[in-house]
C-alpha positions as CSV (number, residue, x, y, z in Angstrom):
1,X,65.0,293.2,-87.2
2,X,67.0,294.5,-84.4
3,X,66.2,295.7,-82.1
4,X,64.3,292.4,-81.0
5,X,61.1,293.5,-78.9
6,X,58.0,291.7,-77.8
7,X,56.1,294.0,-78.5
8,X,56.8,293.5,-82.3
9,X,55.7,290.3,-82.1
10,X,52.6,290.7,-80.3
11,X,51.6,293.3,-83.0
12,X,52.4,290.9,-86.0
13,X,51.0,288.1,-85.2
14,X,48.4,288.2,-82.5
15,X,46.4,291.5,-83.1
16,X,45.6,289.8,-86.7
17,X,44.3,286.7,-85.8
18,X,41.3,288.7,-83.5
19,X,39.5,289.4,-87.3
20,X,39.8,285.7,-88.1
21,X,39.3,284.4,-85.0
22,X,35.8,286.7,-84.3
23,X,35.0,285.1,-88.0
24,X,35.2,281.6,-87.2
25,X,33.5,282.1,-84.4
26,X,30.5,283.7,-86.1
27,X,30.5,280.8,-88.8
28,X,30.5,278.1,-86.4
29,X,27.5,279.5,-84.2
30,X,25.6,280.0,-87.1
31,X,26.4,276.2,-88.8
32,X,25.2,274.9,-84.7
33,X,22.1,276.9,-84.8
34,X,18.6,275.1,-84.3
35,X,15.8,275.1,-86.4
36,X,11.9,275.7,-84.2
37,X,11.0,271.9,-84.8
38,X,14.0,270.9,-83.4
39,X,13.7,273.4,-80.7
40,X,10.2,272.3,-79.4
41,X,11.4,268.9,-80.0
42,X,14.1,269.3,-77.7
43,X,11.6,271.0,-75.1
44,X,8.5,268.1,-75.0
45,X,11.4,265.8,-74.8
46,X,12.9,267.7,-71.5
47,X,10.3,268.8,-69.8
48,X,7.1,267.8,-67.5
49,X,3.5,267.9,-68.9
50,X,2.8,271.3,-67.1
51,X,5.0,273.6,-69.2
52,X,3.6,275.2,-72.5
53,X,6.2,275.6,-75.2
54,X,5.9,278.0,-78.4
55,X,8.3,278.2,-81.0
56,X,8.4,280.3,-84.1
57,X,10.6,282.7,-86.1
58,X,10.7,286.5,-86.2
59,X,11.8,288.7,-89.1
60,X,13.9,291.4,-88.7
61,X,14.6,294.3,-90.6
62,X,17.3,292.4,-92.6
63,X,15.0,290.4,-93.6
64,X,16.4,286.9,-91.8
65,X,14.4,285.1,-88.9
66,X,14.9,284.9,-85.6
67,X,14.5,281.9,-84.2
68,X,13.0,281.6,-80.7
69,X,11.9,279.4,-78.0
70,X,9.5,280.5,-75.2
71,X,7.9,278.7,-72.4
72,X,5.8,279.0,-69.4
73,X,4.0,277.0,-66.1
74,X,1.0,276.8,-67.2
75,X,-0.3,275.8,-63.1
């Protein structure tokens, strides 16, 4: 292909990887996720006697959960 631009290349090659590379991504987070036991596992195990730790999931309107970690001082 002549005439031999950058430009070209950057369009061919790079622009299409952002769709695969956005989708790898997502996999990946989703494969490293916690579940809530091992959340407030992870919290008692890090953490003085003085915080209170709740964990649960939420539904949203998909229908999946929503997993979440909350704590507070409880002085």
């Amino acid at each position: 292909m002549k005439p031999f631009r950058l430009s070209r290349l950057f369009f061919t090659y790079i622009i299409p990887l952002i769709p695969f590379a956005t989708t790898w991504d997502g996999i990946v987070s989703v494969l490293r996720m916690y579940s809530a036991v091992e959340l407030m596992k992870m919290a008692k195990e890090n953490s003085s006697n003085d915080y209170k730790w709740k964990t649960g999931i939420l539904k949203n309107k998909l229908g999946t959960g929503i997993t979440y970690l909350t704590g507070y001082c409880s002085n």
